[in-house]
C-alpha positions in Angstrom: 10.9 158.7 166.2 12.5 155.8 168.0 8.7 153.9 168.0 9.1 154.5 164.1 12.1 152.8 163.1 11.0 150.1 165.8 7.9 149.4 164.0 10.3 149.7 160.8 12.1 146.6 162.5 9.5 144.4 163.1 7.7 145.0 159.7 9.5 141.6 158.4 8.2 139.4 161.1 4.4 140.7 160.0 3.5 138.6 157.0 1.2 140.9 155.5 3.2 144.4 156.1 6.4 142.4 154.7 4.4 141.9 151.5 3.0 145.9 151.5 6.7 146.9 152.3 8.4 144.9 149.1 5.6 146.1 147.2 6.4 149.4 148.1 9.9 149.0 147.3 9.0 147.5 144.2 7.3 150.3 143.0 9.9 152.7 144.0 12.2 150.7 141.9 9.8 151.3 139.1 8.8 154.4 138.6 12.7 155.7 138.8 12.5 154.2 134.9 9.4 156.4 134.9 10.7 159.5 136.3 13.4 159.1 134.6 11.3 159.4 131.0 8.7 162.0 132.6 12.0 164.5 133.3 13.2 164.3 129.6 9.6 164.5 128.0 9.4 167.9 130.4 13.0 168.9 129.7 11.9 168.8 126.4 8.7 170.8 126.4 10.4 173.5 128.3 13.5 174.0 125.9 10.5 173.9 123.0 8.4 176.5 124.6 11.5 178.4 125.2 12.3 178.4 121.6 8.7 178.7 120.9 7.2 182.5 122.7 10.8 184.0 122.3 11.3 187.5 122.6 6.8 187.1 123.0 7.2 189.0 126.6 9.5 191.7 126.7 9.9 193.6 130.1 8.9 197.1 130.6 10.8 200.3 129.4 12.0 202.9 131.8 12.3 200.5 134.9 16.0 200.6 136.2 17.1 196.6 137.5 19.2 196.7 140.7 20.7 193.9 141.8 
């Protein structure tokens, strides 16, 4: 683990892995925006399937629930 975060210090110094790492980050950055929209859109579809097949599966009669 301690070879990780060393490599994870000297990433800066490497020209090329500085530019994969703030791309990287970058994209992270992005797709919260992204994530953000793709949770609402299913948020959405759920609530609508919800409304949707209600009451379409009902449970079987004579079984006792225990909790």
């Amino acid at each position: 683990m301690l070879i990780v975060f060393r490599f994870l210090r000297i990433i800066p110094d490497i020209k090329l892995m500085a530019l994969v790492a703030s791309t990287l980050l970058d994209l992270v950055k992005n797709l919260r925006a992204f994530a953000g929209v793709l949770v609402v859109v299913y948020y959405v579809f759920a609530v609508f399937g919800i409304w949707l097949f209600e009451g379409a599966i009902k449970p079987p009669t004579g079984m006792r629930y225990e909790v």
